[in-house]
mmCIF entry with sequence, helices, sheets and N, C-alpha, C, O atoms, coordinates in Angstrom:
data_MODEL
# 
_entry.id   MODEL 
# 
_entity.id                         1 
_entity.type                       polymer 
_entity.pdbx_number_of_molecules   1 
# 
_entity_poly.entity_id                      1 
_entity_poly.type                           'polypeptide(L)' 
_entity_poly.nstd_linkage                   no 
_entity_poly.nstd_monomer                   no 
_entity_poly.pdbx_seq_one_letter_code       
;(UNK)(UNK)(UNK)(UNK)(UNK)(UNK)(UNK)(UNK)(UNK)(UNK)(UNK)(UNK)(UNK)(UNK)(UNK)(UNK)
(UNK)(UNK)(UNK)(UNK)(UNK)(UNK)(UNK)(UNK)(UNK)(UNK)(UNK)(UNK)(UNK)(UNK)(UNK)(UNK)
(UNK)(UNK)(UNK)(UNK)(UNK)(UNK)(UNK)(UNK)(UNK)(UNK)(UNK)(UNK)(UNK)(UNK)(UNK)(UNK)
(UNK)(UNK)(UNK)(UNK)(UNK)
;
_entity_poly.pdbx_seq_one_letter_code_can   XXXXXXXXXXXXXXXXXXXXXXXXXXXXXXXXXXXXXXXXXXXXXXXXXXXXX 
_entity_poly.pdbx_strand_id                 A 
# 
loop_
_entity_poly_seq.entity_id 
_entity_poly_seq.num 
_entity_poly_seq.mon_id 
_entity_poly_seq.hetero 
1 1  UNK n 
1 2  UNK n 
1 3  UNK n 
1 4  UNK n 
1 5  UNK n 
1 6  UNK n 
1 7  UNK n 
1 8  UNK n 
1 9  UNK n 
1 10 UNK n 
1 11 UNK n 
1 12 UNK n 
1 13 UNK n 
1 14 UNK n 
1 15 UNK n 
1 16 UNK n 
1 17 UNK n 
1 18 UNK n 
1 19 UNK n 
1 20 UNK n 
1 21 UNK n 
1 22 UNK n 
1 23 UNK n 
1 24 UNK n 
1 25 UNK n 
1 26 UNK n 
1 27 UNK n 
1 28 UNK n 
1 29 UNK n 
1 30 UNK n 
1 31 UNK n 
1 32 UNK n 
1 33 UNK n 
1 34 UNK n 
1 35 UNK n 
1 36 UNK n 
1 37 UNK n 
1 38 UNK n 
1 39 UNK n 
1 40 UNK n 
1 41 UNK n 
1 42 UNK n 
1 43 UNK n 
1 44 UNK n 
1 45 UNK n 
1 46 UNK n 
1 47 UNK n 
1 48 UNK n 
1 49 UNK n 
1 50 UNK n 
1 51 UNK n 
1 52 UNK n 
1 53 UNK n 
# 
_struct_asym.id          A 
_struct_asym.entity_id   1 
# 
loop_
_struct_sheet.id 
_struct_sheet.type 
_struct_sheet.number_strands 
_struct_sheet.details 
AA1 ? 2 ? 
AA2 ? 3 ? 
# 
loop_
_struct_sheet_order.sheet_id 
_struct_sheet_order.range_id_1 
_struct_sheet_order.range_id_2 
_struct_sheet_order.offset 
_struct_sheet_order.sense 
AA1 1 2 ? anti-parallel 
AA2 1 2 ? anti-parallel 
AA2 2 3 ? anti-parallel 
# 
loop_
_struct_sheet_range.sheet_id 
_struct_sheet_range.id 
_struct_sheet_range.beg_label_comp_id 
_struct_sheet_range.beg_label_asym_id 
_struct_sheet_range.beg_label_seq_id 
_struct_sheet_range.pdbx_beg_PDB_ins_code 
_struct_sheet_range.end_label_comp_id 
_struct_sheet_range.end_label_asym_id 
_struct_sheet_range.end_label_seq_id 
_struct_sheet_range.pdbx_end_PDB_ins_code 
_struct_sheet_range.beg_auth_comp_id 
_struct_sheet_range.beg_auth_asym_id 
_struct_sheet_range.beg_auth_seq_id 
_struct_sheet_range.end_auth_comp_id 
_struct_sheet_range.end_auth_asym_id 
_struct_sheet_range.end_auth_seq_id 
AA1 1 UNK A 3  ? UNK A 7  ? UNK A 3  UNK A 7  
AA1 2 UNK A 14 ? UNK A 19 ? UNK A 14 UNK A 19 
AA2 1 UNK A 25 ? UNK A 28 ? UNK A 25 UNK A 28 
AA2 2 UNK A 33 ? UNK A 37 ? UNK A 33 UNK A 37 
AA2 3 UNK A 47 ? UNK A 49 ? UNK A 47 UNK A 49 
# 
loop_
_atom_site.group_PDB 
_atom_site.id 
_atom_site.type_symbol 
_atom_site.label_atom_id 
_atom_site.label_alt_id 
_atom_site.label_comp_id 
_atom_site.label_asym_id 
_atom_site.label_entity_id 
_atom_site.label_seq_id 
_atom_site.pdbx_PDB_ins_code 
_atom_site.Cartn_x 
_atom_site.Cartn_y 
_atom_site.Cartn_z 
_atom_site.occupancy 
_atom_site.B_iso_or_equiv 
_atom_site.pdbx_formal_charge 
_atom_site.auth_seq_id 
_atom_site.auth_comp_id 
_atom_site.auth_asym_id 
_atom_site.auth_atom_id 
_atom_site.pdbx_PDB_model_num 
ATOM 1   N N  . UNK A 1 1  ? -31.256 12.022 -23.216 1.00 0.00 ? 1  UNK A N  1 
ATOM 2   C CA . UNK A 1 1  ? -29.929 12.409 -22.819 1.00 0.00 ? 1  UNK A CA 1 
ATOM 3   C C  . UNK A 1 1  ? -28.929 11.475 -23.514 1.00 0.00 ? 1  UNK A C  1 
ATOM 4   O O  . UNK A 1 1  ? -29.216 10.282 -23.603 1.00 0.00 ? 1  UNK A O  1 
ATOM 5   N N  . UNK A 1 2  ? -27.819 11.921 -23.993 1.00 0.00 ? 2  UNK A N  1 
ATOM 6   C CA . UNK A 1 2  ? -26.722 11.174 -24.552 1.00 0.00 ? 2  UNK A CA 1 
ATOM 7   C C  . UNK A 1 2  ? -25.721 10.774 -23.743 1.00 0.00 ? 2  UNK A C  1 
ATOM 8   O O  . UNK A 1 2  ? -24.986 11.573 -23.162 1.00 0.00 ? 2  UNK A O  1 
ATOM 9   N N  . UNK A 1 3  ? -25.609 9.293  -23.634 1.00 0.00 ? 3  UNK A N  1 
ATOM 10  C CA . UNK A 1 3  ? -24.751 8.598  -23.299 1.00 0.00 ? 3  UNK A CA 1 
ATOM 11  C C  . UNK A 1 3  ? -23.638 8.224  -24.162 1.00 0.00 ? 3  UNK A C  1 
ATOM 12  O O  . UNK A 1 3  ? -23.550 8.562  -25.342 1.00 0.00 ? 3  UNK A O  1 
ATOM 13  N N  . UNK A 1 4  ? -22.833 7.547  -23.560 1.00 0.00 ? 4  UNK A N  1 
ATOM 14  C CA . UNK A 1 4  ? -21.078 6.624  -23.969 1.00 0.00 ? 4  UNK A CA 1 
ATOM 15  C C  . UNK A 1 4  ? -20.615 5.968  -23.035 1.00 0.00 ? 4  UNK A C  1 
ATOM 16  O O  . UNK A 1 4  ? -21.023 6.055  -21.876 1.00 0.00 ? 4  UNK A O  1 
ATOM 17  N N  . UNK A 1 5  ? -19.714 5.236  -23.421 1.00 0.00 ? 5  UNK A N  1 
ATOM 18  C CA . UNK A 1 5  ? -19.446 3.963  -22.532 1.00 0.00 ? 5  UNK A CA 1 
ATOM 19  C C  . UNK A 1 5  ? -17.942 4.229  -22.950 1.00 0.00 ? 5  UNK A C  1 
ATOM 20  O O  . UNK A 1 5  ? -17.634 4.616  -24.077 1.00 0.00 ? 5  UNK A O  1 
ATOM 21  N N  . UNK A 1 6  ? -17.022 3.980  -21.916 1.00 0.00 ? 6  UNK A N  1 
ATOM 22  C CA . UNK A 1 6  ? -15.396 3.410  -21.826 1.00 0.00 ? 6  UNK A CA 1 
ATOM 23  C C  . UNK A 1 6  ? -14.952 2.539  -21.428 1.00 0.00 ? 6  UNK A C  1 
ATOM 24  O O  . UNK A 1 6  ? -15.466 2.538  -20.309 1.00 0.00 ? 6  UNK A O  1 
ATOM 25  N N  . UNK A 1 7  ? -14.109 1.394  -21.474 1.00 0.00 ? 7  UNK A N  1 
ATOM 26  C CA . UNK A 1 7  ? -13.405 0.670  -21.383 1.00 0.00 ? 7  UNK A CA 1 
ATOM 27  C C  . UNK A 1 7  ? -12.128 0.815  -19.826 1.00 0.00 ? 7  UNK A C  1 
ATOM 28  O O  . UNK A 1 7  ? -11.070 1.444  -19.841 1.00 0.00 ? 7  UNK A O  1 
ATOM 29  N N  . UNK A 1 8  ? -12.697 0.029  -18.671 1.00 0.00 ? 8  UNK A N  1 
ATOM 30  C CA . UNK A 1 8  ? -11.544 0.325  -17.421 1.00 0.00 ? 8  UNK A CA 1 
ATOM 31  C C  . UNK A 1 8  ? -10.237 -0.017 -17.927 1.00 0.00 ? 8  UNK A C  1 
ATOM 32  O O  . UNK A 1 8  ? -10.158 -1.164 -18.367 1.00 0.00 ? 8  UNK A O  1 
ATOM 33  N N  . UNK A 1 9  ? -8.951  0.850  -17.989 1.00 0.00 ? 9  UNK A N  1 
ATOM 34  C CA . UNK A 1 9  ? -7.602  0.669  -18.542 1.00 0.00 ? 9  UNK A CA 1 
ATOM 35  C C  . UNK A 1 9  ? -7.042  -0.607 -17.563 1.00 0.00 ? 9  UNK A C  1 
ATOM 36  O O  . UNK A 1 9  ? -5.955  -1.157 -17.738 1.00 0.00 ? 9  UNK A O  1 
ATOM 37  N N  . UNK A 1 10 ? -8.154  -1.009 -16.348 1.00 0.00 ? 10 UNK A N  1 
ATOM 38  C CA . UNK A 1 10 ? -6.935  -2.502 -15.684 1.00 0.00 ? 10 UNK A CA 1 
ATOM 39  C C  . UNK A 1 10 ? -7.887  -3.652 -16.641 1.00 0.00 ? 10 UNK A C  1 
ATOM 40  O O  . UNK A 1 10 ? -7.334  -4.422 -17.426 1.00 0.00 ? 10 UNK A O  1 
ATOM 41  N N  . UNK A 1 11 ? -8.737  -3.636 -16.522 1.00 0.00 ? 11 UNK A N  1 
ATOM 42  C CA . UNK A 1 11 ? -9.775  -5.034 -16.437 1.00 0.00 ? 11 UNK A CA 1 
ATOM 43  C C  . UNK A 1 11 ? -10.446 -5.213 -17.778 1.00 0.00 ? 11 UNK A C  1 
ATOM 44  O O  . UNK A 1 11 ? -10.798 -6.306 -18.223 1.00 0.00 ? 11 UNK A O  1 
ATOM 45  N N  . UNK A 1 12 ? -10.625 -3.803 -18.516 1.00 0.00 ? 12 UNK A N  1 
ATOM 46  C CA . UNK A 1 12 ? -11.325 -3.785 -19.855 1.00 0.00 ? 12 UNK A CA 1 
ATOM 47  C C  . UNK A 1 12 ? -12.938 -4.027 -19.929 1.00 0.00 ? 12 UNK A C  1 
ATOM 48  O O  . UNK A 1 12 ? -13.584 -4.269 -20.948 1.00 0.00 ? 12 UNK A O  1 
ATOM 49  N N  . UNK A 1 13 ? -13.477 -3.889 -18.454 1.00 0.00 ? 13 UNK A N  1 
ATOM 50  C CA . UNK A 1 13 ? -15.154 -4.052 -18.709 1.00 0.00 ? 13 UNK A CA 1 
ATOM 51  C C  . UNK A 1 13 ? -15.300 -2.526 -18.813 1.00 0.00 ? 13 UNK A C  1 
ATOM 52  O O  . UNK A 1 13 ? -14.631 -1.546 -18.483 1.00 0.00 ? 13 UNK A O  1 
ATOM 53  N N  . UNK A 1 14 ? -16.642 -2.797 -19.506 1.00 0.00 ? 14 UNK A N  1 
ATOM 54  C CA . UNK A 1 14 ? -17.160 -1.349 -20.224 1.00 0.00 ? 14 UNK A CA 1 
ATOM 55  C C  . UNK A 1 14 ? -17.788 -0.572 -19.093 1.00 0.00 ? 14 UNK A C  1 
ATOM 56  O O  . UNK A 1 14 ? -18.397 -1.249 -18.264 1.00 0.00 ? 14 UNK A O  1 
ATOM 57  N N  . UNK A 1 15 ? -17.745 0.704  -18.923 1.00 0.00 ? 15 UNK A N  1 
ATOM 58  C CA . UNK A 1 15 ? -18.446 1.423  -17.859 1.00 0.00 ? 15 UNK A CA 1 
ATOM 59  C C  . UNK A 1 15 ? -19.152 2.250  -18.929 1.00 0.00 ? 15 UNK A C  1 
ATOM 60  O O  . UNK A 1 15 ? -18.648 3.050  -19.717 1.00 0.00 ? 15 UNK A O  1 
ATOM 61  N N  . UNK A 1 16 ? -20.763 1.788  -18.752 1.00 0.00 ? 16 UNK A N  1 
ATOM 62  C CA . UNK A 1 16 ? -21.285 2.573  -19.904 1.00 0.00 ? 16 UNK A CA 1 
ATOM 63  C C  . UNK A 1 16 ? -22.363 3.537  -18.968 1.00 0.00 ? 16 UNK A C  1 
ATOM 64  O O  . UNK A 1 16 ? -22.348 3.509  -17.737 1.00 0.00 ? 16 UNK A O  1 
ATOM 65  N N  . UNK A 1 17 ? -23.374 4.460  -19.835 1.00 0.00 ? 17 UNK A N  1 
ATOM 66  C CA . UNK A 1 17 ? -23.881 5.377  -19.478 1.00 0.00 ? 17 UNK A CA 1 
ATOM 67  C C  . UNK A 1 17 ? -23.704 5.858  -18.878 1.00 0.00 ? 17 UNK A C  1 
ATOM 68  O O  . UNK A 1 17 ? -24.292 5.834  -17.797 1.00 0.00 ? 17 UNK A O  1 
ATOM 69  N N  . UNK A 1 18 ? -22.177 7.107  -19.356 1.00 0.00 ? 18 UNK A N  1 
ATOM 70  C CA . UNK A 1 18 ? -21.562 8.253  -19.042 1.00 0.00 ? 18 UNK A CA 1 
ATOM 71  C C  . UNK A 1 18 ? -22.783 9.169  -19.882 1.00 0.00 ? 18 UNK A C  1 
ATOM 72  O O  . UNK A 1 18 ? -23.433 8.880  -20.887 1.00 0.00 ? 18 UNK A O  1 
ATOM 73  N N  . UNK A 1 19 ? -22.790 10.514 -18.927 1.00 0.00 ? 19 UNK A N  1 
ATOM 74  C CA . UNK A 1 19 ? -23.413 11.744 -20.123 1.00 0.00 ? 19 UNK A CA 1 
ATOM 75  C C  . UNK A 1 19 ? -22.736 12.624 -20.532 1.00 0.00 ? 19 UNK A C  1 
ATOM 76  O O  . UNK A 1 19 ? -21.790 12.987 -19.832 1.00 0.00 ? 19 UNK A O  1 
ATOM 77  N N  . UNK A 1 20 ? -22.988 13.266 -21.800 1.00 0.00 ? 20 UNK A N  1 
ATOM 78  C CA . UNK A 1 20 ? -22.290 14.044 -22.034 1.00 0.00 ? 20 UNK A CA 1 
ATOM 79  C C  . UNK A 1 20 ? -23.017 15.065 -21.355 1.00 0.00 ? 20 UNK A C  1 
ATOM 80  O O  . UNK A 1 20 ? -22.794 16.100 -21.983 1.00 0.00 ? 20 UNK A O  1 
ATOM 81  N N  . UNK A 1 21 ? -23.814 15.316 -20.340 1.00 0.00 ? 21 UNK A N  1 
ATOM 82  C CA . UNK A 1 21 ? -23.880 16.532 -20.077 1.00 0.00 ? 21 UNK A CA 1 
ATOM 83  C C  . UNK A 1 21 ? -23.204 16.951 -18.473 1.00 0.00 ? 21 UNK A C  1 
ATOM 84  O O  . UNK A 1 21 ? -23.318 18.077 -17.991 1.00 0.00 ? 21 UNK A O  1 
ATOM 85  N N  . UNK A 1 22 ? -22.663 16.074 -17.955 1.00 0.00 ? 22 UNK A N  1 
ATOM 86  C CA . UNK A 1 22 ? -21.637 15.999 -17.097 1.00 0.00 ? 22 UNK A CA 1 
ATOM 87  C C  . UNK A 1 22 ? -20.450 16.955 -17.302 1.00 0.00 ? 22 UNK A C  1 
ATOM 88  O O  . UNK A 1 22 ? -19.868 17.281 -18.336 1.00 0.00 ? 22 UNK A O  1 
ATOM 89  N N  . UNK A 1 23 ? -20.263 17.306 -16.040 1.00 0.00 ? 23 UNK A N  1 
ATOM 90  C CA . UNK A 1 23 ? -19.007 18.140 -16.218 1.00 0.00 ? 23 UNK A CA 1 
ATOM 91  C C  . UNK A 1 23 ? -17.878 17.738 -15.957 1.00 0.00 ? 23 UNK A C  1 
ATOM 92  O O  . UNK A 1 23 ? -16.925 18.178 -16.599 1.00 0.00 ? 23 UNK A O  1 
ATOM 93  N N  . UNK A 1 24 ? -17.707 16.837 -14.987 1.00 0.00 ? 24 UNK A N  1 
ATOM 94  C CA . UNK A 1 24 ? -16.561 15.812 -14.693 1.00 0.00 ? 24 UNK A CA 1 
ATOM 95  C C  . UNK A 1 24 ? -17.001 14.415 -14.540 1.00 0.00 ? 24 UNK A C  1 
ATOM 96  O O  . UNK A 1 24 ? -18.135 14.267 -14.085 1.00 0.00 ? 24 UNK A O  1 
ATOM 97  N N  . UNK A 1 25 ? -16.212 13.191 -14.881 1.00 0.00 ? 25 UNK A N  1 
ATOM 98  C CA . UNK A 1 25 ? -16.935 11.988 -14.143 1.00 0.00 ? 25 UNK A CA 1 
ATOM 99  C C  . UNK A 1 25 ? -15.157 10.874 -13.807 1.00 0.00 ? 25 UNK A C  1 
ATOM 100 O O  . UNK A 1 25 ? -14.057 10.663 -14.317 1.00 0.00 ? 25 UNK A O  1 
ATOM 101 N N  . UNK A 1 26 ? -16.025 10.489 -12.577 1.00 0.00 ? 26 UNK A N  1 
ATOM 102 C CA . UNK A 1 26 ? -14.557 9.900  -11.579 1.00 0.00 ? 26 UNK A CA 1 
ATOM 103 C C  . UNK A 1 26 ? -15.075 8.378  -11.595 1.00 0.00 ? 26 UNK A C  1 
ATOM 104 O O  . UNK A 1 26 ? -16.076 8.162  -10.912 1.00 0.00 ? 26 UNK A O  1 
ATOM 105 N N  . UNK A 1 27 ? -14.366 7.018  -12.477 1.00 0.00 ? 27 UNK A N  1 
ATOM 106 C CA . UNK A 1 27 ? -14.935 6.384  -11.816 1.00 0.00 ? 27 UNK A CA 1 
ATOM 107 C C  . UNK A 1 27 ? -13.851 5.116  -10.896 1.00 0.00 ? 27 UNK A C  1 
ATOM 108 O O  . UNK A 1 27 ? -12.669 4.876  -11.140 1.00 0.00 ? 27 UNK A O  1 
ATOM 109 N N  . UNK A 1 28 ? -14.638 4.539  -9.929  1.00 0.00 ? 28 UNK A N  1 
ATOM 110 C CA . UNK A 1 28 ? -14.137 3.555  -9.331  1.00 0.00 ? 28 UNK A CA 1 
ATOM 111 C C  . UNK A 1 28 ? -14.705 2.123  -9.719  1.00 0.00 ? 28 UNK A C  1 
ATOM 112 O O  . UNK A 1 28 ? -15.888 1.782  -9.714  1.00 0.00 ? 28 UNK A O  1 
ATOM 113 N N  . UNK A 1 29 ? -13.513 1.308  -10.080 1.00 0.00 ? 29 UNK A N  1 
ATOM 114 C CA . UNK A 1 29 ? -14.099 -0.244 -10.725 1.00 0.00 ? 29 UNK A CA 1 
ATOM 115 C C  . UNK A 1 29 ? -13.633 -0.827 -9.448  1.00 0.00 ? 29 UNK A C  1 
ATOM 116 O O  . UNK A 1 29 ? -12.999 -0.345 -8.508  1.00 0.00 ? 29 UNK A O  1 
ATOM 117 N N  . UNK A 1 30 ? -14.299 -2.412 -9.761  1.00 0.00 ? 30 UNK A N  1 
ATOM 118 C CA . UNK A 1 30 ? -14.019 -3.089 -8.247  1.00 0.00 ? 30 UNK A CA 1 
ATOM 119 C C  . UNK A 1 30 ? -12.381 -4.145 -8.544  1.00 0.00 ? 30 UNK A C  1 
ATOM 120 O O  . UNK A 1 30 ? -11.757 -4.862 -7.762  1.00 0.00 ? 30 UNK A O  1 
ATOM 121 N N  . UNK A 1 31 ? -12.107 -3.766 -10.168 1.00 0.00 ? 31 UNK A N  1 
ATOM 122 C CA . UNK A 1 31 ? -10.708 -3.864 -10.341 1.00 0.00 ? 31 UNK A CA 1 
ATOM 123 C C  . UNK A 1 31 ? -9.912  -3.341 -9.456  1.00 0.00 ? 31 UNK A C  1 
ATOM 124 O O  . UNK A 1 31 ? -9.106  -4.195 -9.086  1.00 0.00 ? 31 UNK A O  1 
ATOM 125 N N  . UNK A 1 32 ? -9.743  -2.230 -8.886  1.00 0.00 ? 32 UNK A N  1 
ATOM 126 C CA . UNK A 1 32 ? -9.007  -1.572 -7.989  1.00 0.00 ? 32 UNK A CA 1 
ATOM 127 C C  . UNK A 1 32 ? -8.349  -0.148 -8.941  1.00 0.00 ? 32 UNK A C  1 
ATOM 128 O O  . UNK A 1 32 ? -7.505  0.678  -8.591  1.00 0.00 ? 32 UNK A O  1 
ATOM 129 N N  . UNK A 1 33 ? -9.050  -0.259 -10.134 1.00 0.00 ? 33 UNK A N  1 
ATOM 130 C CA . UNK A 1 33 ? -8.470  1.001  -11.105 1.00 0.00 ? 33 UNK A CA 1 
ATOM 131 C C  . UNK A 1 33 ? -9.338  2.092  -10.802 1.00 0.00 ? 33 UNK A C  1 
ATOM 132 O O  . UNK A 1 33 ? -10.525 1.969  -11.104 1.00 0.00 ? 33 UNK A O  1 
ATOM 133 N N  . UNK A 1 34 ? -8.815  3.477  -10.079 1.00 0.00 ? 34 UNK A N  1 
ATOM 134 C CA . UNK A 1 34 ? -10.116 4.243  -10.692 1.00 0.00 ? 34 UNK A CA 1 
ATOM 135 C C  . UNK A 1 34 ? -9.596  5.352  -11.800 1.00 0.00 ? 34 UNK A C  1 
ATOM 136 O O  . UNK A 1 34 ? -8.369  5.452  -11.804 1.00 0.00 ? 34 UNK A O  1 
ATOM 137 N N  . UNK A 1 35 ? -10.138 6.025  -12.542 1.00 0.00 ? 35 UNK A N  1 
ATOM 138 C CA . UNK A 1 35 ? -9.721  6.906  -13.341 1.00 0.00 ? 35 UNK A CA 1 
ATOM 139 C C  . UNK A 1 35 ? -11.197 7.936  -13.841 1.00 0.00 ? 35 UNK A C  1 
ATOM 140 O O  . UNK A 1 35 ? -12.420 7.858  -13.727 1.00 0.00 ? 35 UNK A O  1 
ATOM 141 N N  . UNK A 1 36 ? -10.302 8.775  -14.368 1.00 0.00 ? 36 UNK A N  1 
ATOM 142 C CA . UNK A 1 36 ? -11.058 9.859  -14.703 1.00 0.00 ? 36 UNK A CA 1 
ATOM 143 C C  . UNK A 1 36 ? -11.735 9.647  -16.285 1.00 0.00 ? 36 UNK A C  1 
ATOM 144 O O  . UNK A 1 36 ? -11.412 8.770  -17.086 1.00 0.00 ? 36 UNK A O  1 
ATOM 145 N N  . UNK A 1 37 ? -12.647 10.595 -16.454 1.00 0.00 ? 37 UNK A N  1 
ATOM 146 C CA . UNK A 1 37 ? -13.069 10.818 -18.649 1.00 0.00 ? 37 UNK A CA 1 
ATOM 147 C C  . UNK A 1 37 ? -13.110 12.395 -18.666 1.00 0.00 ? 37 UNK A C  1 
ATOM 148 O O  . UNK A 1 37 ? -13.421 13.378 -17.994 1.00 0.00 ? 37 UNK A O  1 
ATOM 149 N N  . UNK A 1 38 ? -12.460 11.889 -20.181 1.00 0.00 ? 38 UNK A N  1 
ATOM 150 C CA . UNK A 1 38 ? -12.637 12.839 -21.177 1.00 0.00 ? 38 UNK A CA 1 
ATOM 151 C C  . UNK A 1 38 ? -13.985 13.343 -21.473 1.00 0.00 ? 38 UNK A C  1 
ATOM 152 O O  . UNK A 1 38 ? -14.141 12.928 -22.621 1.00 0.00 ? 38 UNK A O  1 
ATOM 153 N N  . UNK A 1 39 ? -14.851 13.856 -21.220 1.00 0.00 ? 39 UNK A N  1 
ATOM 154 C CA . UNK A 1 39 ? -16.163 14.034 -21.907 1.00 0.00 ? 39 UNK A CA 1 
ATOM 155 C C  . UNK A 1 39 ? -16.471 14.444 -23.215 1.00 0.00 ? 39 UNK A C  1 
ATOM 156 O O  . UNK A 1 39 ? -17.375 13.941 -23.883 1.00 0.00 ? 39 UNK A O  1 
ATOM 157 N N  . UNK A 1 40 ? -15.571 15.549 -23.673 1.00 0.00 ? 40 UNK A N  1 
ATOM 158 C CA . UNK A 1 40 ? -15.303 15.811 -24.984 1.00 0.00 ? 40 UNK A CA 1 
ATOM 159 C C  . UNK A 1 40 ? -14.520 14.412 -25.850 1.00 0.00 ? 40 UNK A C  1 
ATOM 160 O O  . UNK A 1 40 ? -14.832 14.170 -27.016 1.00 0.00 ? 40 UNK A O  1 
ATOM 161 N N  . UNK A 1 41 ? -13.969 13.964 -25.449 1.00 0.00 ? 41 UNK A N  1 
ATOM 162 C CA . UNK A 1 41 ? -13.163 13.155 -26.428 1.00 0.00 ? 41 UNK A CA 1 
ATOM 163 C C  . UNK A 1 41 ? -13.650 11.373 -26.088 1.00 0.00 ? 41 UNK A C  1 
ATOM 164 O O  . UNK A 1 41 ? -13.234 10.419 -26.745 1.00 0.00 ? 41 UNK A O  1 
ATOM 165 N N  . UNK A 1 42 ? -14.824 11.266 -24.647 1.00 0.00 ? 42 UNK A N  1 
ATOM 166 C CA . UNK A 1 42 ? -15.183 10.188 -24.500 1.00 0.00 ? 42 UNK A CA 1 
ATOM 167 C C  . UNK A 1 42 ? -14.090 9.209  -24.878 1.00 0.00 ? 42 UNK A C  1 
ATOM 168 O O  . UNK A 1 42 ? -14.117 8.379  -25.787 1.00 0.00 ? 42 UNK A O  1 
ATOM 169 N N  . UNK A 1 43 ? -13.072 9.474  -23.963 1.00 0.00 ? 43 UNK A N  1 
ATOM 170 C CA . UNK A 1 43 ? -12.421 8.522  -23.202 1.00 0.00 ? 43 UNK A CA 1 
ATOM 171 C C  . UNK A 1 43 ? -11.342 8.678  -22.488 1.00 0.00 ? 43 UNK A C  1 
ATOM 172 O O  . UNK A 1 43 ? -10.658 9.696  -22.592 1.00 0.00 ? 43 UNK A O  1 
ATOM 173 N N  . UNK A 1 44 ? -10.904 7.225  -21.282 1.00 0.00 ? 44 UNK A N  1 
ATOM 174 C CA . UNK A 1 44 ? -10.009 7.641  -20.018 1.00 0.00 ? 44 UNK A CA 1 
ATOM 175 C C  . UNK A 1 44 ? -8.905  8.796  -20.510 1.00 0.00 ? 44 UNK A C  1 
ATOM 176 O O  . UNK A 1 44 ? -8.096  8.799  -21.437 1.00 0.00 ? 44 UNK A O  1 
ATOM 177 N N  . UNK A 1 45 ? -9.268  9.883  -19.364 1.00 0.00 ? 45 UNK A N  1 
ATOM 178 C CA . UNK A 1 45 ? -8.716  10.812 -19.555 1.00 0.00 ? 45 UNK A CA 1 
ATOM 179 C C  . UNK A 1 45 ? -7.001  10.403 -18.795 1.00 0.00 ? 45 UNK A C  1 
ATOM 180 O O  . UNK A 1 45 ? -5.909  10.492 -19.357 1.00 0.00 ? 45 UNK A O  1 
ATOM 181 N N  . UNK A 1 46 ? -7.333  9.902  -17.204 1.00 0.00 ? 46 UNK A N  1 
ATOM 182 C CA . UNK A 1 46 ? -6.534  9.753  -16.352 1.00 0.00 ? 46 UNK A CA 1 
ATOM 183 C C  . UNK A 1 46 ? -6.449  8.352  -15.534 1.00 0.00 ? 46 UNK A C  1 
ATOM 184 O O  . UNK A 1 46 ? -7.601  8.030  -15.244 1.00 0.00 ? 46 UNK A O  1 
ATOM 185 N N  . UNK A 1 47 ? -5.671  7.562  -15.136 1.00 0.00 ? 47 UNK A N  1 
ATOM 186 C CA . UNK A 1 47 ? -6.294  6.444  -14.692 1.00 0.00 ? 47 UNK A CA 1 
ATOM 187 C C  . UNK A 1 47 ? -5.061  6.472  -13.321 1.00 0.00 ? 47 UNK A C  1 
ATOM 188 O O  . UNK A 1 47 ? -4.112  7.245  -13.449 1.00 0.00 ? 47 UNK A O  1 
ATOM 189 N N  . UNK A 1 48 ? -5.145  5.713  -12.222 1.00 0.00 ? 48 UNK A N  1 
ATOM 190 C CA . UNK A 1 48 ? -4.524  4.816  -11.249 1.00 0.00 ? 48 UNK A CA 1 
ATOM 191 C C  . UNK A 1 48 ? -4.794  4.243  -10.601 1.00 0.00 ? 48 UNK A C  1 
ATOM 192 O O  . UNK A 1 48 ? -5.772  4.674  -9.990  1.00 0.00 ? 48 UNK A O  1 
ATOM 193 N N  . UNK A 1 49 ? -4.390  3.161  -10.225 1.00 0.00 ? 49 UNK A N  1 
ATOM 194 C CA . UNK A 1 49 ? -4.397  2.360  -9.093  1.00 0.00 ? 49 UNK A CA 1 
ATOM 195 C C  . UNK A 1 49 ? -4.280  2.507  -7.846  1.00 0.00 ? 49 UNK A C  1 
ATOM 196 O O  . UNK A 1 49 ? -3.212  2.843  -7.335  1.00 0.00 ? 49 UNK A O  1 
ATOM 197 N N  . UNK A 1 50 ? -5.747  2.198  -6.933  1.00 0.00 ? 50 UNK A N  1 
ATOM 198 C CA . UNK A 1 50 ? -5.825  2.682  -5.810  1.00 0.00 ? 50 UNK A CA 1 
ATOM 199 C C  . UNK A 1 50 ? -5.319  1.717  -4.793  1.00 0.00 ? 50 UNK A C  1 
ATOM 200 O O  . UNK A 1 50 ? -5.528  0.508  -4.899  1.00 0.00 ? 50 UNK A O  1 
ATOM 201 N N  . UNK A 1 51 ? -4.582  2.306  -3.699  1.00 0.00 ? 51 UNK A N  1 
ATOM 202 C CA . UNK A 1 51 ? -3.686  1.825  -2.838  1.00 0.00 ? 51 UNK A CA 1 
ATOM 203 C C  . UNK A 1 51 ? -4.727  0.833  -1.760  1.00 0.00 ? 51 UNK A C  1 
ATOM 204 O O  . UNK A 1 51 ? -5.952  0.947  -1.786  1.00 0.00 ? 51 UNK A O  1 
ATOM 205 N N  . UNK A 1 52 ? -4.145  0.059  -1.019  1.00 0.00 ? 52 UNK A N  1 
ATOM 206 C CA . UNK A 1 52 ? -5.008  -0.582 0.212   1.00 0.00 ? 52 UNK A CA 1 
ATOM 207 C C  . UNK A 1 52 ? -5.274  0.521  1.354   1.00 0.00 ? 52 UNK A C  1 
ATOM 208 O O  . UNK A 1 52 ? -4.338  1.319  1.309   1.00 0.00 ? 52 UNK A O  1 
ATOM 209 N N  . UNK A 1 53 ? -6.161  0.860  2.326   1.00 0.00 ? 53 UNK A N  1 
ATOM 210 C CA . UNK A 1 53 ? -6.382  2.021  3.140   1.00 0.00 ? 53 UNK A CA 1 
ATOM 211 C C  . UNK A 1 53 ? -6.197  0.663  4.308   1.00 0.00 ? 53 UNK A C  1 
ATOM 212 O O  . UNK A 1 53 ? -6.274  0.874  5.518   1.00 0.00 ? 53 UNK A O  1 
# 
């Protein structure tokens, strides 16, 4: 299976082994950034900063 890795837009550690055979992927860093990917274009599609609950 084919993987890729992106870069979190707060903190810059790599979040690797994304697949491309995924249809969406959401992730949450313990930066407090979460954001979305591109799968086609393998990389942050969408990003924000999650609030305190």
């Amino acid at each position: 299976m084919a993987t890729f890795a992106v870069d979190c837009p707060g903190c810059g550690v790599s979040k690797e082994h994304m697949t491309t055979t995924a249809n969406q992927i959401g992730v949450h860093c313990s930066c407090g950034i979460t954001f979305s990917v591109n799968i086609d274009e393998q990389a942050v599609d969408d990003w924000w900063e999650r609030g305190e609950s």
